[in-house]
Jmol script that loads the backbone (N, CA, C; Angstrom):
load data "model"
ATOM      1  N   UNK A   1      -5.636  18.198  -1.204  1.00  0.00           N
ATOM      2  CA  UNK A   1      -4.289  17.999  -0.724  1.00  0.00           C
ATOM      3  C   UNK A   1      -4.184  16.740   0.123  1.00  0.00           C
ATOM      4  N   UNK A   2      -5.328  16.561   0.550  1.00  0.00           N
ATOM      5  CA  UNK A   2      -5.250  14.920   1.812  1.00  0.00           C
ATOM      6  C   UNK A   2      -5.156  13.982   0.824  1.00  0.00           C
ATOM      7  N   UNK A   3      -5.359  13.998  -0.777  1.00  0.00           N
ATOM      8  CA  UNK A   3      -5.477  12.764  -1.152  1.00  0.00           C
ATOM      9  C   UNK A   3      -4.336  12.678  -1.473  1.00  0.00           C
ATOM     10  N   UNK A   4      -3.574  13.457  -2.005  1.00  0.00           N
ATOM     11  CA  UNK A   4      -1.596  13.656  -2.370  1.00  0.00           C
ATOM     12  C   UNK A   4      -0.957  12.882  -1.140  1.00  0.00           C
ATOM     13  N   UNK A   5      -1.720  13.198  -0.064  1.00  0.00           N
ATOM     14  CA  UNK A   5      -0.652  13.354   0.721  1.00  0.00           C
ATOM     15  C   UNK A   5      -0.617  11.949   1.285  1.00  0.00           C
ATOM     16  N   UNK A   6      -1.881  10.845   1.305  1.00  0.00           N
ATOM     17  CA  UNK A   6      -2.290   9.766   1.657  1.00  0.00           C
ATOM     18  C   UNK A   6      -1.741   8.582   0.375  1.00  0.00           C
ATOM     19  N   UNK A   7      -1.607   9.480  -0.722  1.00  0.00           N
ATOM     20  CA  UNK A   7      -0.782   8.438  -2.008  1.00  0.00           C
ATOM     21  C   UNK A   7       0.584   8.492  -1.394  1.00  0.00           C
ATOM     22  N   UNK A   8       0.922  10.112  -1.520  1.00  0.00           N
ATOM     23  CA  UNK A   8       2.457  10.304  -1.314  1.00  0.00           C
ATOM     24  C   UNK A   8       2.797   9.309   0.217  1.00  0.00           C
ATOM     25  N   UNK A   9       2.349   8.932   0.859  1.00  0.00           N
ATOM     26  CA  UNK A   9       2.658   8.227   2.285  1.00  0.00           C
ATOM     27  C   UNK A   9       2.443   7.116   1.783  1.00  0.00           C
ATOM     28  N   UNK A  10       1.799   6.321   0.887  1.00  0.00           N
ATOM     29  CA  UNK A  10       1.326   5.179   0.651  1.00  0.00           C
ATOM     30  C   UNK A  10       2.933   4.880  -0.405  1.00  0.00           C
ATOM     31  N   UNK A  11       3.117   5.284  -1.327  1.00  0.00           N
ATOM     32  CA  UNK A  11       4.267   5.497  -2.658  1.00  0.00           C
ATOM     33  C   UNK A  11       5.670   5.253  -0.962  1.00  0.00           C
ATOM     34  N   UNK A  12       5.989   6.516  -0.387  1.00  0.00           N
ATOM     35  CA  UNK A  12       6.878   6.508   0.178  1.00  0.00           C
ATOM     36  C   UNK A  12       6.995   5.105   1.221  1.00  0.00           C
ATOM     37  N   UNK A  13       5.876   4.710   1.710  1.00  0.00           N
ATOM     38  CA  UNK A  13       5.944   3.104   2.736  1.00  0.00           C
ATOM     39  C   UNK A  13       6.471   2.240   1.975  1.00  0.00           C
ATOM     40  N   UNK A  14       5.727   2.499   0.781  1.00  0.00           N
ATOM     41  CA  UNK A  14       6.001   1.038  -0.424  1.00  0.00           C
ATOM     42  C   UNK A  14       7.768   1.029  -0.937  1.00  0.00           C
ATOM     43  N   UNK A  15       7.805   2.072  -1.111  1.00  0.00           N
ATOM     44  CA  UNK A  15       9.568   2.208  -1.452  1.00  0.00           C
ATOM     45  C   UNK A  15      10.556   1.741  -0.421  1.00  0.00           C
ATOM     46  N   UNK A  16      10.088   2.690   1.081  1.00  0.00           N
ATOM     47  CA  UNK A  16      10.689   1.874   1.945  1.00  0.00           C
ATOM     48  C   UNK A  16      10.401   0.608   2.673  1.00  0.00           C
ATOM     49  N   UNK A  17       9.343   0.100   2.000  1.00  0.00           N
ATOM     50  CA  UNK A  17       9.433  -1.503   2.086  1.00  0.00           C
ATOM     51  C   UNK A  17      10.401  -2.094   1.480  1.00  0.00           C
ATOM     52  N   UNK A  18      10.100  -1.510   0.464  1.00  0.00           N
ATOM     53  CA  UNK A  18      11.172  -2.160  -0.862  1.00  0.00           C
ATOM     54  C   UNK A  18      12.756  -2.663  -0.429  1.00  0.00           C
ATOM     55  N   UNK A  19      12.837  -1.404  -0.012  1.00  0.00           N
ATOM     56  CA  UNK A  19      14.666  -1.521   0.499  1.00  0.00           C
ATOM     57  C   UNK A  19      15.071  -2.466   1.879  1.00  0.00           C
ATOM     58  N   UNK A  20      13.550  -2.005   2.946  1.00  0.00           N
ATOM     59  CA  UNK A  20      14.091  -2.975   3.783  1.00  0.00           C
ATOM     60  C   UNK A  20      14.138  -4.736   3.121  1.00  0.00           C
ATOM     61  N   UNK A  21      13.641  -4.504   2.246  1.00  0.00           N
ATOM     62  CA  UNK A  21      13.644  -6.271   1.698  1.00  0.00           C
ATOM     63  C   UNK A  21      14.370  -6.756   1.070  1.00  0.00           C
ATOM     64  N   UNK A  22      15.330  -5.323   0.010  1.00  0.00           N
ATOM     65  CA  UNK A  22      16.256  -6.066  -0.781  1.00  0.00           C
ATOM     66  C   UNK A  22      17.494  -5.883   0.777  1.00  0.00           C
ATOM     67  N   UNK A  23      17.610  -5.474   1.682  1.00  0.00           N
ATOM     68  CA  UNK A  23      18.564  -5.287   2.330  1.00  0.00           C
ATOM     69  C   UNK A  23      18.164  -6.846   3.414  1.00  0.00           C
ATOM     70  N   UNK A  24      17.273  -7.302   3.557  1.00  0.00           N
ATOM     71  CA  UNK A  24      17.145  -8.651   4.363  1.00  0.00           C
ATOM     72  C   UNK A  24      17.618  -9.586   3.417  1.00  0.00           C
ATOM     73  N   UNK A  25      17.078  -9.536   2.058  1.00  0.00           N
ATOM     74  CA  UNK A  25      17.582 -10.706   0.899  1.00  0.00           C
ATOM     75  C   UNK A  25      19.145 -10.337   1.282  1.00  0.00           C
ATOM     76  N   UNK A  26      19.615  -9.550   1.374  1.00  0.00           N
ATOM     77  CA  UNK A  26      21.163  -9.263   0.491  1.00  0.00           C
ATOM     78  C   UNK A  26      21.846 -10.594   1.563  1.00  0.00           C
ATOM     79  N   UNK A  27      21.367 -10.866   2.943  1.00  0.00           N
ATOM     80  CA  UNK A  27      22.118 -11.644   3.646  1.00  0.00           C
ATOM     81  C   UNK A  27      23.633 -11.282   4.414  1.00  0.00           C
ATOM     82  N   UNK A  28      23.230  -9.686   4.237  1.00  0.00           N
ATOM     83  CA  UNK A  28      24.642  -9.152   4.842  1.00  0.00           C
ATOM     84  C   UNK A  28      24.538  -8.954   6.402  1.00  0.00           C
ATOM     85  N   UNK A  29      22.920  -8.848   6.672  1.00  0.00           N
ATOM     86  CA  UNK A  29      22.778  -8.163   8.151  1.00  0.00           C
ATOM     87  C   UNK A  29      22.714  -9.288   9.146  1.00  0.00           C
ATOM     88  N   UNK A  30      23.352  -8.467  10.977  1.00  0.00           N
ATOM     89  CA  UNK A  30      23.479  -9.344  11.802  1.00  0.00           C
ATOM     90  C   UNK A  30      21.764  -9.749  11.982  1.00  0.00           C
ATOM     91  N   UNK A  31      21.988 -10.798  12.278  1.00  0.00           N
ATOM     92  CA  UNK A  31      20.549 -10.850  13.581  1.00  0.00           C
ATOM     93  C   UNK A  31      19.815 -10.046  13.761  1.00  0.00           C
ATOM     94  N   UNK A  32      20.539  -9.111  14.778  1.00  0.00           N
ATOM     95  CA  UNK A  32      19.685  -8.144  15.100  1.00  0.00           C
ATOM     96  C   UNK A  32      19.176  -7.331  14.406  1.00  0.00           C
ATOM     97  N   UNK A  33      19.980  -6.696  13.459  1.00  0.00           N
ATOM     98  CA  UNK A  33      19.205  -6.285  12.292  1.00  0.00           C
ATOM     99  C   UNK A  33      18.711  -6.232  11.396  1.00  0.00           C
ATOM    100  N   UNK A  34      18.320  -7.654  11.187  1.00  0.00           N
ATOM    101  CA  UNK A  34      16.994  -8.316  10.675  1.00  0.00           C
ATOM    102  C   UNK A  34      15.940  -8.137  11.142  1.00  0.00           C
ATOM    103  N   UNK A  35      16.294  -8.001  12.225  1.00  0.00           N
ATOM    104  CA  UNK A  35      14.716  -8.502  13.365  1.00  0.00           C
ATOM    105  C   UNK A  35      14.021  -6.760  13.366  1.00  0.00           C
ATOM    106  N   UNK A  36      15.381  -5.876  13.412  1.00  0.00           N
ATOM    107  CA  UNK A  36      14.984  -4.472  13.148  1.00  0.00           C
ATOM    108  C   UNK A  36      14.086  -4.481  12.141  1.00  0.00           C
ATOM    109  N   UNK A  37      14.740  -4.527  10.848  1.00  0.00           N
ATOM    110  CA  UNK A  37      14.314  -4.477   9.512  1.00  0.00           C
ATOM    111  C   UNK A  37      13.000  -5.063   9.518  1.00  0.00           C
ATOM    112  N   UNK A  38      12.855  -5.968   9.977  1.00  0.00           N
ATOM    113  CA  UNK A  38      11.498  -7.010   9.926  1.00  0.00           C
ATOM    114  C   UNK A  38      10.597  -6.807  10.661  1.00  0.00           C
ATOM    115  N   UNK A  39      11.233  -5.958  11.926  1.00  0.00           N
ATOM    116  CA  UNK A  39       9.626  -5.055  12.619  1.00  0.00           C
ATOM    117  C   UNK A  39       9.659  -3.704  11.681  1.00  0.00           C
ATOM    118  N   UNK A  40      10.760  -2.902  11.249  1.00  0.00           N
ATOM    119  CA  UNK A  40       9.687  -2.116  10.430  1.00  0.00           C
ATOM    120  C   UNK A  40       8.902  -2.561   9.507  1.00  0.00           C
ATOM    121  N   UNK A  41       9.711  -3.190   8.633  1.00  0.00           N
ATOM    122  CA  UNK A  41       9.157  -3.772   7.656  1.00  0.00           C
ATOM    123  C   UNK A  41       7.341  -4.341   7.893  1.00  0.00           C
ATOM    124  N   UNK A  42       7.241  -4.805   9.508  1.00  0.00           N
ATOM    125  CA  UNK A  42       5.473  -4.905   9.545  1.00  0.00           C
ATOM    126  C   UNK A  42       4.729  -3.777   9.601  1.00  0.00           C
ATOM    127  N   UNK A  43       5.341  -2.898  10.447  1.00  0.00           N
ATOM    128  CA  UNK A  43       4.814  -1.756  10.146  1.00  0.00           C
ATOM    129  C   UNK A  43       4.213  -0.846   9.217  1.00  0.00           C
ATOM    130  N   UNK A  44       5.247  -1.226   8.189  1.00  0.00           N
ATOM    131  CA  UNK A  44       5.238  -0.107   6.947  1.00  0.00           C
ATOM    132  C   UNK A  44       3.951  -1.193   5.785  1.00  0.00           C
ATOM    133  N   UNK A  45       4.046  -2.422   6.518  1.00  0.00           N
ATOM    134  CA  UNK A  45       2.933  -3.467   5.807  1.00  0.00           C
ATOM    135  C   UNK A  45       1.173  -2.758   6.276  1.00  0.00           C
ATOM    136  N   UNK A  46       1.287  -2.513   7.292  1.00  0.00           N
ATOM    137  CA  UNK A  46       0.203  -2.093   7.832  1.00  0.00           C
ATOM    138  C   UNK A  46      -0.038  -0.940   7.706  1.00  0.00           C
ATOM    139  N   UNK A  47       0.433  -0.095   7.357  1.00  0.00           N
ATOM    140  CA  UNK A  47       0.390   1.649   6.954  1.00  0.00           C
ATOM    141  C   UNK A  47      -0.205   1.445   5.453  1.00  0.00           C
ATOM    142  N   UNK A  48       1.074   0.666   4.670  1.00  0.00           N
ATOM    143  CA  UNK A  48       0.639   0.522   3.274  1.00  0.00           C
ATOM    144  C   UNK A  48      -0.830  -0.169   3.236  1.00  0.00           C
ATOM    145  N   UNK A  49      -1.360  -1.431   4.065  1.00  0.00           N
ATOM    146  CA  UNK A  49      -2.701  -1.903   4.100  1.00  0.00           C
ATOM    147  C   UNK A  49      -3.849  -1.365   4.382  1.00  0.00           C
ATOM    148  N   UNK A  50      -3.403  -0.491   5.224  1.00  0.00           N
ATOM    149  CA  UNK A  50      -4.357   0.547   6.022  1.00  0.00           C
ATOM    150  C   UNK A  50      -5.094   1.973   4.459  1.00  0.00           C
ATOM    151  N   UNK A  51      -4.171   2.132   4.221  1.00  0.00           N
ATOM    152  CA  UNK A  51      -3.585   2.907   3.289  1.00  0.00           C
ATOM    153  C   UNK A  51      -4.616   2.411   1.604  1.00  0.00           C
ATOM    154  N   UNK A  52      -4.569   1.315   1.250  1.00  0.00           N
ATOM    155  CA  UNK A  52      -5.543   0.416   0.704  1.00  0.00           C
ATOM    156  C   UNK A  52      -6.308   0.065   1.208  1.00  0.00           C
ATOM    157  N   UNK A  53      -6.919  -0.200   2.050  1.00  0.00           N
ATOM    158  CA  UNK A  53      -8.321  -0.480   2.582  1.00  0.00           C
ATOM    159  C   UNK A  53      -9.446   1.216   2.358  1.00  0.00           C
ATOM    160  N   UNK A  54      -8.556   2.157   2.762  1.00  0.00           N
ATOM    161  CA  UNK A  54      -8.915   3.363   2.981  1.00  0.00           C
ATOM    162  C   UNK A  54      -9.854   3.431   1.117  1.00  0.00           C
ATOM    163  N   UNK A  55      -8.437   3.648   0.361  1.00  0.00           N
ATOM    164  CA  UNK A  55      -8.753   3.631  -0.905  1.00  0.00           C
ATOM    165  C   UNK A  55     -10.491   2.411  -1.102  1.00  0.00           C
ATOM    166  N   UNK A  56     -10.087   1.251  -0.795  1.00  0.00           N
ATOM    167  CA  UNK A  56     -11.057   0.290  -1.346  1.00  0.00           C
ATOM    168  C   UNK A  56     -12.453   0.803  -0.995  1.00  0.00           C
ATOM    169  N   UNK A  57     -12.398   1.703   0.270  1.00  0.00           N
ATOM    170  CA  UNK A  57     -13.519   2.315   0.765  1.00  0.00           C
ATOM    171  C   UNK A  57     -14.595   2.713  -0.032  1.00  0.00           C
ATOM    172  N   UNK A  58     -13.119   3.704  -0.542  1.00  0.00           N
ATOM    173  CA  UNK A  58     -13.807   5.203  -1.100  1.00  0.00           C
ATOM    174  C   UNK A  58     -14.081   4.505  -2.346  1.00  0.00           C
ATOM    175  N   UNK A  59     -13.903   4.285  -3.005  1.00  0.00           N
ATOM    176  CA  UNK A  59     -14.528   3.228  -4.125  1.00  0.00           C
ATOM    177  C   UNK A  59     -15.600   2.534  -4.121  1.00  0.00           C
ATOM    178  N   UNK A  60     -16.009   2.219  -3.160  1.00  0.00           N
ATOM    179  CA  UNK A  60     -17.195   1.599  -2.694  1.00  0.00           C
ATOM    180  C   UNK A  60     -18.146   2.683  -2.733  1.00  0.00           C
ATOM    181  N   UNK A  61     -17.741   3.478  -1.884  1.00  0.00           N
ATOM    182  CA  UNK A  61     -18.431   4.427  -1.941  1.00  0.00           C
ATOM    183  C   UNK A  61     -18.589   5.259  -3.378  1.00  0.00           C
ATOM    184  N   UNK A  62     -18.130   5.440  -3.942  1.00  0.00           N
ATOM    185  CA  UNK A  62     -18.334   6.303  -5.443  1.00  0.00           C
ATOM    186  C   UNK A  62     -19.257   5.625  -6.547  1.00  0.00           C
ATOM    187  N   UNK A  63     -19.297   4.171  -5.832  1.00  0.00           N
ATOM    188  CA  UNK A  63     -19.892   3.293  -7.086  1.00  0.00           C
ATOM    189  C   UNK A  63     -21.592   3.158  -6.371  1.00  0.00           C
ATOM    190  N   UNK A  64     -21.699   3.491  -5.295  1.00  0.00           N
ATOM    191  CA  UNK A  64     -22.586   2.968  -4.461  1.00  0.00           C
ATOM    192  C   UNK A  64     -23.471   4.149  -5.392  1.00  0.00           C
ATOM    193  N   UNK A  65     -25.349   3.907  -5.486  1.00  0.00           N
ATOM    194  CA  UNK A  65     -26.265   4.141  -5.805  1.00  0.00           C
ATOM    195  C   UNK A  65     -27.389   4.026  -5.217  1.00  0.00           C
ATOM    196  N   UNK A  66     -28.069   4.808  -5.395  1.00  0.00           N
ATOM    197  CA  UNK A  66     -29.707   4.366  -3.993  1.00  0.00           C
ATOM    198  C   UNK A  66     -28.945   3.482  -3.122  1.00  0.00           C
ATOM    199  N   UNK A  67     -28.215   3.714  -2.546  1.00  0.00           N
ATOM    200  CA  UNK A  67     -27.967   2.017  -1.451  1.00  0.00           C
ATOM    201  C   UNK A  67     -28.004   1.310  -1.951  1.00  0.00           C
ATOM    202  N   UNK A  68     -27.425   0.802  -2.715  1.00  0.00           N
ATOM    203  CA  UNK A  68     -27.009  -0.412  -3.389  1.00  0.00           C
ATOM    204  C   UNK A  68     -25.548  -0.366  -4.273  1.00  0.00           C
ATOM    205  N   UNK A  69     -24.630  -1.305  -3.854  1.00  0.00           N
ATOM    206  CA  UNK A  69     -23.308  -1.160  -4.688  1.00  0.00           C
ATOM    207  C   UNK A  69     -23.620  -1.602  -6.308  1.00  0.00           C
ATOM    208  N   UNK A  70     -23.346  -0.948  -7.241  1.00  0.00           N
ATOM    209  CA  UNK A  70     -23.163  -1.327  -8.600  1.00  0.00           C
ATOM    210  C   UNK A  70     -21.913  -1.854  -9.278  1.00  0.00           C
ATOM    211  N   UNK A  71     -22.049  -2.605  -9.722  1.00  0.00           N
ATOM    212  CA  UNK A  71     -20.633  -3.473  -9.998  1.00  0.00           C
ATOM    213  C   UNK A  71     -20.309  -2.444 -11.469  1.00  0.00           C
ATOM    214  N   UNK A  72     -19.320  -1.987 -11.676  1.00  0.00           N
ATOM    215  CA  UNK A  72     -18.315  -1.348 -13.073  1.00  0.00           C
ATOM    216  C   UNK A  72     -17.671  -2.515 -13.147  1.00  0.00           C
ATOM    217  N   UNK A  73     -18.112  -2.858 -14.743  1.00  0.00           N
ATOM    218  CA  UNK A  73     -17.092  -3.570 -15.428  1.00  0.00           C
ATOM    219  C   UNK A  73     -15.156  -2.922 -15.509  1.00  0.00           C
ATOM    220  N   UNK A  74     -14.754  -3.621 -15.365  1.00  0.00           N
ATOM    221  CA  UNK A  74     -13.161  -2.839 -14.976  1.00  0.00           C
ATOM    222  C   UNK A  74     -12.341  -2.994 -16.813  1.00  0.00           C
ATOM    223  N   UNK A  75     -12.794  -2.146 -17.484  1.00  0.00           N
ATOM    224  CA  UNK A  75     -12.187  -2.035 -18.889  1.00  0.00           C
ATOM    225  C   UNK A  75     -10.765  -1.355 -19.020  1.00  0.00           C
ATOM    226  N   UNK A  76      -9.522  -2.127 -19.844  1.00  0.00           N
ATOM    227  CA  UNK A  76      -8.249  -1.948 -19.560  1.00  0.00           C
ATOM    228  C   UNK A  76      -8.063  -0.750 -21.029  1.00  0.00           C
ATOM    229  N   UNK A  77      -7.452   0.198 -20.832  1.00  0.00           N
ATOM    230  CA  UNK A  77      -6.886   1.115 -21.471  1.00  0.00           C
ATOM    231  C   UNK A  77      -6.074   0.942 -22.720  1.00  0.00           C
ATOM    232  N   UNK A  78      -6.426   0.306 -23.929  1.00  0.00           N
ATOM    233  CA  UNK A  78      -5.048  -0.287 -24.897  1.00  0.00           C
ATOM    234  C   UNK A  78      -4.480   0.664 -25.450  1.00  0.00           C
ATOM    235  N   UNK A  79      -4.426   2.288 -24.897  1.00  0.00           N
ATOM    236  CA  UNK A  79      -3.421   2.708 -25.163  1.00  0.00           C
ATOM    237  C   UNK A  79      -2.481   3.255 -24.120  1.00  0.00           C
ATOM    238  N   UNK A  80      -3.062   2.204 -22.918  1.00  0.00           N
ATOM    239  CA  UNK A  80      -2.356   2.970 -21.595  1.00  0.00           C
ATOM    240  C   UNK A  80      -1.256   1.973 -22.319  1.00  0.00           C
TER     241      UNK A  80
END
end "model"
wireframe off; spacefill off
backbone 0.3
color backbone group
């Protein structure tokens, strides 16, 4: 359930990144609420980064062998 719940927080930051950005592009907001938008907006950068680093971890870790990282070739799916 922690890993749902660490996507689902990661999915939900990224969305509401999303909006605070098309709502700074749109050029409708005062000043001040830009500057709003643009401190969450770091925030939700650093949750989402945090959020990926975590992931890059655990990957590291899954590939890791006797102590030593093994490189996986990264093969693309042609019927994804």
């Amino acid at each position: 359930m922690a890993r749902k719940k660490v996507a689902l927080d990661f999915e939900q930051s990224l969305a509401e990144l999303q909006q605070l950005v098309e709502r700074l592009e749109s050029g409708e907001l005062s000043l001040e609420d830009s500057l709003t938008c643009f401190e969450q907006g770091i925030g939700l950068t650093r949750d989402c980064q945090a959020a990926l680093n975590q992931a890059e971890q655990k990957v590291q870790m899954l590939l890791e062998r006797d102590g030593k990282l093994q490189e996986v070739p990264f093969e693309v799916d042609p019927e994804a």
